[in-house]
N, C-alpha and C positions, 0 to 999 in steps of 0.2 A: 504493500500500500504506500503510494505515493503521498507525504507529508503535504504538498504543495503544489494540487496541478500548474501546468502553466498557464500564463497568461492567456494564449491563444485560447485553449479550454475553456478557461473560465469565460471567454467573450463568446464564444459559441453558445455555453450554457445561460447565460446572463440572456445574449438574444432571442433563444425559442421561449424561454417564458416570456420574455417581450411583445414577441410577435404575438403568443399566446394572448395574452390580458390588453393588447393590441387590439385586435378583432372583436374581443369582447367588450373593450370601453368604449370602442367607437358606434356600435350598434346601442348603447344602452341609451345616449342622447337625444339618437335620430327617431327613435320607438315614438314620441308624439307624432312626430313627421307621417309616420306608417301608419298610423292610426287614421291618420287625414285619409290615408291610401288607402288603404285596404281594411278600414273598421267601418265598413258598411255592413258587415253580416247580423247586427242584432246584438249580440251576444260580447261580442268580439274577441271569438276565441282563435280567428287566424292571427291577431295582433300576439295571442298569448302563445299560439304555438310557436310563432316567428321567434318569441321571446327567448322561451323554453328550453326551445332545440339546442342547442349549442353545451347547455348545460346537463340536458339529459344524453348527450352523446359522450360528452368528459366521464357522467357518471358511467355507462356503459363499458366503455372503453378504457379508462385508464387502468384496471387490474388485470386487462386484457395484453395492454402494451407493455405493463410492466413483468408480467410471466414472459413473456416474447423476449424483454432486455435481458431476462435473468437467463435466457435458454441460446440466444446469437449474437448476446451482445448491447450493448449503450448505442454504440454509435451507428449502428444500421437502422436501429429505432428511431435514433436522434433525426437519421435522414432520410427518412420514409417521412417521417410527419412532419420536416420543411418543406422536399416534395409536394405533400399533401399542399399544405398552407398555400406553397404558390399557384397553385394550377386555383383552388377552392375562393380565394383573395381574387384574382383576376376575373372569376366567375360572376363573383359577387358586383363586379363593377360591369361588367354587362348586364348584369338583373338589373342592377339600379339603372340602366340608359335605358333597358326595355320595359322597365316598370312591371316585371313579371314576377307576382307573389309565390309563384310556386318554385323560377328560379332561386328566387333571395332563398325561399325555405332548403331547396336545395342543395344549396353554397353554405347556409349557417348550418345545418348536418355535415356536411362534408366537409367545413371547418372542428367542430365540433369533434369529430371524430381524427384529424389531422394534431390537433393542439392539444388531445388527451395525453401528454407526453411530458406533463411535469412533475411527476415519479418518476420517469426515467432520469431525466435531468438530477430530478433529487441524488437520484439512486449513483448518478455519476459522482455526485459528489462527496456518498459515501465512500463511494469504491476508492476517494483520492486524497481523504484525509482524516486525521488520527480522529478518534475520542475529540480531544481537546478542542480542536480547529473545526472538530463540525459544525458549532451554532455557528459560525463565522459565513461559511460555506452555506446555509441555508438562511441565513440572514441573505448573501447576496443575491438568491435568488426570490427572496421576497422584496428587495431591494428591484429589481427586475419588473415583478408584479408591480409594484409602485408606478415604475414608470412606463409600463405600458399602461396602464389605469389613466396616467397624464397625459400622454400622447395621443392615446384613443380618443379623447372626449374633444380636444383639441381640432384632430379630423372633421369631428362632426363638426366643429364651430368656424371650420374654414371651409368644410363645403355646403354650407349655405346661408346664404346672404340675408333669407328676409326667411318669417317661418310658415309664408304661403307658397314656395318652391319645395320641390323634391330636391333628394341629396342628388350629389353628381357620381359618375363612376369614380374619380380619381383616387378616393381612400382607399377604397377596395385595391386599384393599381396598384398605389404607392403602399398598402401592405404587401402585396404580391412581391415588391419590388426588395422589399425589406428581407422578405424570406426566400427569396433567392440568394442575395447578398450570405444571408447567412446560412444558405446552403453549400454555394461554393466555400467560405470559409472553413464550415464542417468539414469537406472532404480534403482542404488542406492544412487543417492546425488542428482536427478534434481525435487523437487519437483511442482507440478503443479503452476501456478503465480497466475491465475484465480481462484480464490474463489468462492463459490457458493453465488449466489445474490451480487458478488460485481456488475455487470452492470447488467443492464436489460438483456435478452435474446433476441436476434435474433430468426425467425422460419423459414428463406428466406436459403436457402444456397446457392443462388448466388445474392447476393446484388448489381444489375446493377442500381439502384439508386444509394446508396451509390460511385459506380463509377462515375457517371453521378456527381454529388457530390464532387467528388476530384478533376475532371477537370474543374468543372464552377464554383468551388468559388475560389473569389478572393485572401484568402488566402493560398488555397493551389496548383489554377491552375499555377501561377505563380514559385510556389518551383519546381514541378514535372517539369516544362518547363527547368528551369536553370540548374536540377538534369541531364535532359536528353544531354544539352551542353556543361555540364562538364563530364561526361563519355564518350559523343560522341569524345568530343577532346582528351580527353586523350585514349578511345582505339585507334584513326588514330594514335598515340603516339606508344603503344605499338605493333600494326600491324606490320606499316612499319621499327620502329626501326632494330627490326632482317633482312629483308631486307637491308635497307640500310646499316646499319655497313659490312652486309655481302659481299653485293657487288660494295659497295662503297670506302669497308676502308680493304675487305680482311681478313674478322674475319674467324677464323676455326669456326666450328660448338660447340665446349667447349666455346670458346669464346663467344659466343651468348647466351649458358646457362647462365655464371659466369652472365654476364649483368646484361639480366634478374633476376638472383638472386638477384645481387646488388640492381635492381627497388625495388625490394620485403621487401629487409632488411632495407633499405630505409625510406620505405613505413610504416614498424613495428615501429621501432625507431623513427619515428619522434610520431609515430598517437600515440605508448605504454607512450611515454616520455612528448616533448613540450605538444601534443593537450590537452593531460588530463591534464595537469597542468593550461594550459588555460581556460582549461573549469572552466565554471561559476564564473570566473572574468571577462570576455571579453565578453559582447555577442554574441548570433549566430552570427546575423546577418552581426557584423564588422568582425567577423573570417574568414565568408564565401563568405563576397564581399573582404575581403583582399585576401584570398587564388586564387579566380579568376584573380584579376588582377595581382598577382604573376607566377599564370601559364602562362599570356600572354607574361611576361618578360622573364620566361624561354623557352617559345616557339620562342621569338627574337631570344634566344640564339642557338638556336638551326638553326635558320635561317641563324646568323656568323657563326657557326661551319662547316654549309651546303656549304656555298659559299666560305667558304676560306679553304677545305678542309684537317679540324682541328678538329680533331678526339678528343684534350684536350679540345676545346669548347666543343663537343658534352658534354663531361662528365661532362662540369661546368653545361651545360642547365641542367642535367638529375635531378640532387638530386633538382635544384630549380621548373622544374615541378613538383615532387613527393609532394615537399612540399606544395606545393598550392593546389594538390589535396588533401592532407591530412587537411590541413585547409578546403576545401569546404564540400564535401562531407560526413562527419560525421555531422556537422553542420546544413547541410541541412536533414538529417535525423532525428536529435535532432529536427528540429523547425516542419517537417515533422509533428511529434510525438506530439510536443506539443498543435498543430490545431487541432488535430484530437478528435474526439468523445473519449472514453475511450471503449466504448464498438465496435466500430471499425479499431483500432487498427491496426488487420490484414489483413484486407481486404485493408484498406489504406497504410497499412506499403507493400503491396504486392503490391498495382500498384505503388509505389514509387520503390521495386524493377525490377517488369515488364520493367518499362520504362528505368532504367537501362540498363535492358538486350537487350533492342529493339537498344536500344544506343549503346552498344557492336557489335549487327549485323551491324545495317547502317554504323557503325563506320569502320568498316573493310571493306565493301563492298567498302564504298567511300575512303578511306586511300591510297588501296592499286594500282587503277586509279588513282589518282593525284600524286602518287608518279612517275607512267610510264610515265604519262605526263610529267611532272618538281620534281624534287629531293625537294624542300623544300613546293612545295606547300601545301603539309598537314600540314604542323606547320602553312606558312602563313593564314590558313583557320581558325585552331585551338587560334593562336592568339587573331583574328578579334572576337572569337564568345567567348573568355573568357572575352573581354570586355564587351562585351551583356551581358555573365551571370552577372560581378559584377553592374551591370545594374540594370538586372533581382531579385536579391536578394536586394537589396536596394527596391524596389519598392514593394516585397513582404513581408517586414518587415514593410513597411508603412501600407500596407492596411490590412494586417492581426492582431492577435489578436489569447492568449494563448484560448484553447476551455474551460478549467476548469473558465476563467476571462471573459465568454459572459455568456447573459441571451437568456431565450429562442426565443426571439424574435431578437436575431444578429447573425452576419453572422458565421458558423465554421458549419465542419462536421457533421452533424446531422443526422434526418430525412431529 
């Protein structure tokens, strides 16, 4: 195991979660736009499928790609799903020119299933650095996530001018473009992490043991639990935020871009700066039950700003949820990593993201109902359940245990 992949590496890895959360920031913007479009059916569940896909294809997929990295490898996975990106991204900007809702649905599944590949990435970065230097390593790729979440929203705000036009194709190009760049990159500076005979080999290519495995032991059924109530909260966060600013507080449609931008910059700066610096002085463990119960402070805040219709709250709450999510979530991915077998990797780094992405759907499904109910209820929800998780992770730092520090006969990700 390499102490310190190289540079080259690490900008390969840094890139596909980019492009990843890329694709997905940009579309999250233009979603009123599409509703002007295509939410004439009544209901308006083409608008929610359009929404959906993307994120029930990550959930789908990503235990899929990561048994795949654990069985030929990181890096053929890494480049199969830029592949993907680009052909899927170039798609998408011909749907947007032909106005064709069954295209876009087409292109956000076929992204969706391309960008399920930030387990593998994870998984690279197990494979290339000690114990110690992991939170570092999955700090930068939440660092990564950040700023594609900036970038994205960004797109939307430069490809459209007034908010009675459709977008244009060029985001969808100019991501196309992005993941090709760092396609070619991959095939000259990402070299494989997986050595031959470092783990044993697998022969199973669906390892439902192995799952069976990450949800009943104790050391890791508990991480993925708290994994899933801190993404869950924080997308109700990100759903209904544009929502409400917009018709609560009278935000033009730029202004909901800029926001979102802001979450995203936010999000880079704290995870690219504070986290890795904290990391491996502070343990996970207190990072990630500190960052919980900081999200529930800024979810108060968000609560003042709701009731006392104080739009300067709102912005105190925002950067102090950001940063508690940026405390949790790398961390719980780091200790994720550290339970785990060495030779399942990705298949475990893949339901850690699965259930992510399960988390993104329910999280939106339910966000955007309790908002129509009552204005503050998805924070008071969010709150209540960030105190579960710093809970949650206190209890799974008791009962767990690093996998490289058990003998065969104790508990971690095994057989």
């Amino acid at each position: 195991m390499s102490d310190s992949p190289r540079t080259g590496s690490l900008l390969v890895i840094f890139l596909t979660v980019f492009i990843d959360l890329l694709g997905f920031g940009m579309v999250l913007p233009l979603l009123p736009l599409y509703a002007n479009q295509f939410g004439t059916d009544g209901g308006g569940w083409m608008l929610g499928v359009l929404m959906a896909s993307f994120s029930v294809m990550q959930f789908l997929f990503s235990p899929l790609w990561g048994r795949l990295s654990d069985r030929i490898g990181r890096r053929p996975v890494l480049m199969i799903g830029l592949a993907g990106s680009v052909v899927f991204y170039a798609l998408f900007g011909v749907g947007s020119v032909m106005e064709s809702y069954w295209m876009l649905l087409a292109t956000r599944i076929g992204a969706g299933i391309s960008g399920a590949t930030i387990s593998t990435a994870q998984a690279y970065i197990a494979d290339t650095t000690s114990l110690e230097k992991r939170p570092k390593g999955m700090a930068l790729i939440g660092m990564a996530f950040g700023m594609g979440f900036t970038f994205g929203p960004l797109l939307g705000f430069f490809a459209v001018r007034n908010e009675m036009e459709n977008p244009g194709p060029w985001p969808g190009y100019l991501a196309a473009m992005l993941s090709a760049c760092a396609l070619l990159m991959a095939i000259f500076w990402l070299p494989e992490s997986r050595q031959p005979g470092m783990y044993r080999a697998r022969r199973k290519w669906l390892d439902f043991q192995g799952l069976s495995l990450a949800v009943t032991t104790p050391s890791i059924g508990p991480l993925l639990l708290t994994s899933f109530v801190c993404v869950f909260s924080f997308a109700q966060y990100e759903v209904t935020l544009s929502l409400l600013i917009k018709e609560e507080f009278e935000f033009s449609f730029r202004g909901v871009c800029l926001t979102y931008a802001s979450i995203g910059f936010t999000l880079a700066a704290i995870q690219g700066g504070l986290v890795r610096r904290l990391a491996g002085r502070i343990a996970e463990t207190a990072l990630a039950s500190s960052g919980a119960l900081i999200q529930a402070i800024g979810f108060g805040l968000a609560i003042v700003g709701v009731g006392q219709g104080s739009v300067e709250m709102l912005f105190v709450a925002m950067p102090v949820v950001v940063l508690g999510f940026s405390l949790m979530q790398p961390n719980l991915n780091s200790l994720l990593s550290r339970r785990t077998d060495p030779a399942r990797q990705g298949v475990i780094l893949g339901v850690g993201q699965s259930v992510s992405s399960l988390a993104r759907i329910v999280g939106s499904l339910v966000g955007i109902p309790l908002l129509r109910m009552r204005v503050d209820s998805p924070y008071y929800m969010a709150a209540a359940l960030m105190v579960l998780g710093s809970f949650l992770v206190l209890v799974a730092g008791r009962r767990g245990r690093d996998y490289e520090a058990v003998d065969s006969g104790s508990e971690g990700v095994t057989e």
